[in-house]
C-alpha atoms as one frame of an Amber mdcrd trajectory, in Angstrom:
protein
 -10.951 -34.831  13.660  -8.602 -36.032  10.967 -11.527 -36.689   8.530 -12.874
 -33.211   9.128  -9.597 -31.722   8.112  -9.355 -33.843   5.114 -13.346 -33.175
   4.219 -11.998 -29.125   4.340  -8.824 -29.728   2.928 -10.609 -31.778  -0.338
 -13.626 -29.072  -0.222 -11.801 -25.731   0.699 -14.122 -25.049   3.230 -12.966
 -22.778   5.748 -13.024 -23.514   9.618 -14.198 -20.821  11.025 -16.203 -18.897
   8.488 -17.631 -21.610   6.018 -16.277 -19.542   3.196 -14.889 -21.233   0.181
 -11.282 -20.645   0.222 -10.785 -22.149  -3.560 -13.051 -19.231  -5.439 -11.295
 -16.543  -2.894  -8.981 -14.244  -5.104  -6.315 -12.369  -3.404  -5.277  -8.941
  -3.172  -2.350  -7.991  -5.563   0.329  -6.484  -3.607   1.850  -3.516  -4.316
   4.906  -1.621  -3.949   6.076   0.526  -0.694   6.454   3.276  -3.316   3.338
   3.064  -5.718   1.554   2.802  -1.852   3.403   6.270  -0.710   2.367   7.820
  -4.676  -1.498   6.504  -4.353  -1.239   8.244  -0.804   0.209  11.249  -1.699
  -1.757  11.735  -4.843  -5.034  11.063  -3.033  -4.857  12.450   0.287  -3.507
  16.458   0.548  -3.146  16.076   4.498  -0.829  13.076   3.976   1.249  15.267
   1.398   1.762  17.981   3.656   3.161  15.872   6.399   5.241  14.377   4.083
   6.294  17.532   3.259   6.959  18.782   6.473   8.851  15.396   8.133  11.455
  16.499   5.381  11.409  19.532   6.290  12.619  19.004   9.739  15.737  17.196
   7.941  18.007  20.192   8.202  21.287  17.607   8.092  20.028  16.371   4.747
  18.723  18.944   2.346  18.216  16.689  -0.395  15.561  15.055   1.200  13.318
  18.169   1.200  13.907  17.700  -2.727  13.159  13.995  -2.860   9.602  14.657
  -1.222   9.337  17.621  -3.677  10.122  15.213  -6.702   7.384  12.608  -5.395
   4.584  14.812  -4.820   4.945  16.344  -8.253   5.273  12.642  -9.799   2.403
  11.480  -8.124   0.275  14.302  -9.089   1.490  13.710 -12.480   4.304  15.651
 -13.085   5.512  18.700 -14.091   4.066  19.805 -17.625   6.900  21.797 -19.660
């Protein structure tokens, strides 16, 4: 057993799937908030949820113009 994990270790075979693990690239993360711009940018129905979970915020009103702010941002802005 030991030589098999050093024969996968020295090859970068993979265990389970055979695939090389070496040539693999990973996915570059991203941010919480370049995720929730992509979203909101891309996908109306997720905007006007967004838009309507600050709405039900009546404590905090600035939230309502937070969401407001990113929607326009990530649908590029406001043009003056």
């Amino acid at each position: 057993m030991i030589e098999l994990r050093c024969y996968l270790a020295k090859t970068g075979r993979d265990v389970f799937g055979g695939k090389d693990t070496h040539s693999m690239k990973r996915k570059a993360s991203i941010s919480h908030d370049e995720a929730t711009g992509r979203e909101l940018r891309d996908n109306p129905g997720f905007a006007a949820e967004y838009l309507r979970a600050a709405l039900e915020e009546d404590d905090e009103p600035s939230v309502l113009l937070i969401a407001l702010r990113r929607i326009a941002q990530a649908r590029g802005g406001i043009v003056k």
